[in-house]
C-alpha positions in Angstrom: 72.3 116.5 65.8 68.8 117.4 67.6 66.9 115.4 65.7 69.4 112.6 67.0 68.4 113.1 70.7 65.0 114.2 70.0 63.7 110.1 71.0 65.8 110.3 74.2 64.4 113.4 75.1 60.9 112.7 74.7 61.5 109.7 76.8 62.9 111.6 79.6 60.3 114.3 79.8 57.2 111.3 79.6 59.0 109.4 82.4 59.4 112.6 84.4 55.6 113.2 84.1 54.1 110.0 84.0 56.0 108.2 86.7 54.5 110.0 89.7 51.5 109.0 88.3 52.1 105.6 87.5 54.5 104.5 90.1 53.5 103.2 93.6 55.6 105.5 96.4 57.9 102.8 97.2 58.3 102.5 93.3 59.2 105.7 93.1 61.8 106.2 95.5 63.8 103.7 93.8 63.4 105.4 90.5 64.3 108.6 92.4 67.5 106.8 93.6 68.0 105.7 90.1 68.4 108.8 88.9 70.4 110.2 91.9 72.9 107.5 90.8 72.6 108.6 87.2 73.6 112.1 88.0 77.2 110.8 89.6 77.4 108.5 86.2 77.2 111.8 83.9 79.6 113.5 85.7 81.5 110.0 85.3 80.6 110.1 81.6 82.1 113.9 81.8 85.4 112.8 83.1 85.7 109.3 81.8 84.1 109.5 78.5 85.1 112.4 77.2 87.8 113.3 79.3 89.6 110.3 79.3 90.1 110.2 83.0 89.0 106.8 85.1 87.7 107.9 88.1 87.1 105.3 90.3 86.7 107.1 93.5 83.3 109.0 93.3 82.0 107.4 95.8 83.9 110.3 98.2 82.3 113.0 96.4 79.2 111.7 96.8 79.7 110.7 100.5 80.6 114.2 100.8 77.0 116.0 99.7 75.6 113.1 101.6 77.3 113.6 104.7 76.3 117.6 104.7 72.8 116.8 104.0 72.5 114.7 106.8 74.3 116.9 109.4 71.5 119.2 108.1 69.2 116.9 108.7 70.2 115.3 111.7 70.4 119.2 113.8 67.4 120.1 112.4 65.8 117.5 114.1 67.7 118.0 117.4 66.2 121.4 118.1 68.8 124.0 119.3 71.0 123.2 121.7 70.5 119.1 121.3 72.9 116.3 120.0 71.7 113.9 116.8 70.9 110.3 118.2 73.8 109.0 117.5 76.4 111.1 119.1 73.9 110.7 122.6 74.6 106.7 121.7 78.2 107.0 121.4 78.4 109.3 124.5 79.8 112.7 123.1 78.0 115.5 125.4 78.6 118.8 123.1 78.1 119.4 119.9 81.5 119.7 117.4 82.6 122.7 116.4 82.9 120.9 112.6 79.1 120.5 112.9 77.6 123.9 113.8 77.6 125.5 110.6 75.9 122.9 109.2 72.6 124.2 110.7 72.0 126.3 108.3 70.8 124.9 105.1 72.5 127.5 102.8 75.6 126.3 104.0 75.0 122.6 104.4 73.6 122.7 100.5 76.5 125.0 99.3 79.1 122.4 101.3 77.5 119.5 99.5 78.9 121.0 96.2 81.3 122.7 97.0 83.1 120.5 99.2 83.8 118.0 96.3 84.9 120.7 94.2 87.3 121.6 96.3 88.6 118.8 96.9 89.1 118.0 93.6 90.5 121.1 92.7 93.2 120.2 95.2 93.6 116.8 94.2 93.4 117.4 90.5 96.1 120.2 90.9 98.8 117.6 92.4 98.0 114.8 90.1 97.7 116.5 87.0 100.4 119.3 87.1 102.7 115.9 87.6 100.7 114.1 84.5 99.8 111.4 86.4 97.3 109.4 84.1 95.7 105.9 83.1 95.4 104.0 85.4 97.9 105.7 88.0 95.1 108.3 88.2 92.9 105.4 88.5 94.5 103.4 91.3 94.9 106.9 93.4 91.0 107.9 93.4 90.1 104.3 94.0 92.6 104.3 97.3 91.3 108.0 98.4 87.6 105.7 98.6 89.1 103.4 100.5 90.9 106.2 103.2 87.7 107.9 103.6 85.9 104.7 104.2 88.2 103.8 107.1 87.8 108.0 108.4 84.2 107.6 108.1 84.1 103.9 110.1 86.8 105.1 112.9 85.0 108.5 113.6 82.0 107.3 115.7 80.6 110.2 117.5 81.3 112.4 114.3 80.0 110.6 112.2 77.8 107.6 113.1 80.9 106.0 112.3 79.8 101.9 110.0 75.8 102.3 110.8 76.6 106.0 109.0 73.1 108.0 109.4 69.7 107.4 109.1 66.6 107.7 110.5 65.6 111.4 108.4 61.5 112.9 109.7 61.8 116.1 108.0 62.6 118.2 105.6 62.3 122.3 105.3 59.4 121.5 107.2 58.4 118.3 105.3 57.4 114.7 106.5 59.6 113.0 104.4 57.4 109.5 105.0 54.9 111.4 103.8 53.9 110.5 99.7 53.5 113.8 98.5 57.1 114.8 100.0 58.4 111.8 98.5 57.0 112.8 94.9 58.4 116.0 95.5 61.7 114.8 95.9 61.1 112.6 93.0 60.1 115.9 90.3 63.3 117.9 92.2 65.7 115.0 91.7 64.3 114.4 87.8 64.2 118.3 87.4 68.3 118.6 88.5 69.4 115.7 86.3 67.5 117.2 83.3 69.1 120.3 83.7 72.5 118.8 84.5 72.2 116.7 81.6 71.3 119.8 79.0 74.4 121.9 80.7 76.9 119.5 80.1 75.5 118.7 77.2 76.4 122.4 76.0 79.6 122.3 77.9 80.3 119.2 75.5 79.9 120.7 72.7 81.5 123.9 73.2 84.9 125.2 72.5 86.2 124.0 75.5 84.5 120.2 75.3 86.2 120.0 71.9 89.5 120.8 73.7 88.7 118.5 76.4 88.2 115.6 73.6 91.6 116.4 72.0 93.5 116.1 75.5 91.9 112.7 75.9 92.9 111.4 72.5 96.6 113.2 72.4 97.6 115.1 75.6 101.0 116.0 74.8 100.1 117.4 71.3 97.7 120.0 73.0 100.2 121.5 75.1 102.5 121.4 72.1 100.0 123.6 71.1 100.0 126.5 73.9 97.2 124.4 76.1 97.2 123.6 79.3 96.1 120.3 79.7 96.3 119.8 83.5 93.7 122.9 84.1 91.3 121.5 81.1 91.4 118.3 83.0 91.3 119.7 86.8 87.9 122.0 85.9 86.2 118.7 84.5 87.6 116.5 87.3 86.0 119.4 89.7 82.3 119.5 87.7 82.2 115.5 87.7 83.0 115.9 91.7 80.2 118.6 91.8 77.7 116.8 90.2 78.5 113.5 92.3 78.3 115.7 95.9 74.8 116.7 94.8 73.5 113.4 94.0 74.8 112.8 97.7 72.5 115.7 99.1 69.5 114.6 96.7 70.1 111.0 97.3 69.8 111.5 102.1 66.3 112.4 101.7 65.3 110.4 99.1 66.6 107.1 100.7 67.0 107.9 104.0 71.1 106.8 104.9 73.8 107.4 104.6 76.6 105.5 105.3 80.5 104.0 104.6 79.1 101.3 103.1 77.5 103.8 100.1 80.2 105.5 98.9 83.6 103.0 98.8 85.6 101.3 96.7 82.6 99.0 95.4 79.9 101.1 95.2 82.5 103.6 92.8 83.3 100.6 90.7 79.6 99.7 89.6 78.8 103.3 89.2 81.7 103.1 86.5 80.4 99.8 85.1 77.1 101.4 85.2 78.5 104.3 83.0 80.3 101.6 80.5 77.3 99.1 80.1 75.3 102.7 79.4 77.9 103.8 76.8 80.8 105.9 78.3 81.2 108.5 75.3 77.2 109.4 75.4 76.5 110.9 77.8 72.8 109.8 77.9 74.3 106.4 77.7 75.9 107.2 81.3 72.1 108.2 82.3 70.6 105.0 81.2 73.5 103.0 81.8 73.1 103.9 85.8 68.9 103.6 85.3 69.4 100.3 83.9 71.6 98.8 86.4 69.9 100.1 89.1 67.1 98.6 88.0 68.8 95.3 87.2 70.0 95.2 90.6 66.8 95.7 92.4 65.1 93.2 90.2 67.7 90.6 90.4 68.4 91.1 94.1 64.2 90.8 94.4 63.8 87.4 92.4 66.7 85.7 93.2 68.2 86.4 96.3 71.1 84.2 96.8 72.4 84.7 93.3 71.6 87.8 92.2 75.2 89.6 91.6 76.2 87.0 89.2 73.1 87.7 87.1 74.2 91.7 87.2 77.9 90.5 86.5 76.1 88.4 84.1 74.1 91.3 82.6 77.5 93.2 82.2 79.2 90.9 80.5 77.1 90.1 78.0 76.1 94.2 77.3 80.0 94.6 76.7 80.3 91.2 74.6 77.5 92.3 72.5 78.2 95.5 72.4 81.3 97.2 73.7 80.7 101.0 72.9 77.8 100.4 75.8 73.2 100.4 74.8 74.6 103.5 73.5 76.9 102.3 71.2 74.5 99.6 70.0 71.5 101.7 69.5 73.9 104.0 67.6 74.9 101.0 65.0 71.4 100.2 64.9 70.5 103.4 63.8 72.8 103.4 61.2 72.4 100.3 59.9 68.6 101.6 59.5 69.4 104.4 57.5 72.0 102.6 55.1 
């Protein structure tokens, strides 16, 4: 089983050294936004790969971190006792009360997690305990991205309402147009999906991501069995939301915006293609899966401007034609087919 993933992780530890090195900054930030995205695909490859649960909607976690790391932001650069741009724009003349704890950077960071874990906790108690499944479970996390989208848009002075917020100068102190920041960010970003990667990797193969496997392949016979198979399911929904609401906090600085337009309905749906050209039951096929079309999407959107998103439908298609257990599934075949 090591020897299995030794390849991929010698590949991820070279590309965490050698990219700062290689990389132009502009480069770079893109990678680093690669790999932001690829931190909400293995929490997708968490819930959806192994735990059988198509979550289509974690574009709201992620909106979530993103939003508290930019209320951060934004009333750090204020100064005490100032507005962020925006609300001096849309005419608001005190600050709101939802925002003031959010100027402290323990509390903004901790809110970034657990935020979307609560939330998920809550909304993975009510579906779950009523086995709601499939694609009912689907549909309902794909219309809670839509609701917070229309929140988001209709709440102007709270928060920067379609334009979202942007326009990020520092941080802890930071120039964040500075290169060296931005490499920073790039090693912290690379740093937390290594680590995320290794715990759920161990989470995976524990007791309890053996149990999780055997609710996604026959729920009913685990609680036959004295399981519970709505708490198995709420505690992964609730690390997949975790993981996603970091990504958001990672992904403010490292982009600079954040806005409606990042975290609905569409942007969900081609993180979960993402995860399913990547290979949905490896997890370090989620990783690469979001890498790749990331990637794709730059370089397609680059080269040929008017036609780019039918190349990356293109590029889907013919990933899951070829090969429908994902580059994961395919390299897996290959590898046997090696050793046969």
């Amino acid at each position: 089983m090591i020897k299995r993933h030794l390849p991929f992780a010698a590949v991820a530890v070279v590309a965490l050294v050698a990219a700062p090195l290689l990389l132009e900054p502009f480069r770079l930030g893109l990678l680093a936004k690669y790999l932001c995205y690829a931190i909400v695909a293995l929490g997708i490859g968490l819930a959806w790969g192994k735990g059988g649960m198509l979550t289509l909607g974690q574009g709201v976690f992620f909106g979530l971190g993103g939003y508290s790391m930019a209320m951060y932001l934004k009333l750090t650069e204020a100064g005490d006792g100032g507005l962020p741009d925006f609300m001096v724009w849309s005419g608001v003349e005190n600050l709101p009360a939802l925002w003031t704890p959010f100027a402290n950077p323990v509390f903004a960071l901790g809110m970034a997690v657990l935020g979307p874990v609560l939330l998920a906790l809550v909304l993975g108690t009510l579906v779950f305990r009523q086995r709601v499944r499939g694609a009912y479970f689907a549909i309902l996390t794909q219309a809670l991205a839509a609701a917070m989208v229309i929140l988001l848009v209709g709440q102007q002075g709270l928060t920067g309402g379609t334009n979202g917020m942007t326009n990020f100068f520092e941080l802890f102190g930071q120039d964040l147009a500075d290169d060296s920041t931005q490499r920073g960010l790039y090693l912290v970003v690379a740093s937390v999906l290594g680590v995320l990667y290794l715990a759920t990797r161990q989470l995976v193969n524990s007791r309890y991501g053996r149990l999780l496997v055997a609710v996604r392949d026959g729920e009913d016979r685990v609680r036959f069995l004295g399981y519970d198979p709505a708490l198995v399911k709420t505690v992964t929904f609730a690390a997949s939301a975790g993981m996603a609401g970091l990504a958001g906090a990672l992904f403010v600085p490292v982009v600079g915006i954040i806005s409606p337009a990042l975290l609905g309905v569409v942007p969900s749906l081609e993180l979960v293609v993402a995860v399913a050209v990547g290979g949905r039951h490896a997890l370090a096929g989620a990783v690469l899966g979001a890498v790749v079309m990331g990637y794709a999407k730059t370089a397609f959107s680059e080269q040929f401007a008017d036609g780019w998103l039918y190349l990356q439908g293109a590029l889907f298609i013919l990933v899951m034609t070829l090969a429908p257990k994902g580059i994961a599934g395919l390299t897996e075949r290959l590898r046997r087919a090696r050793t046969t």
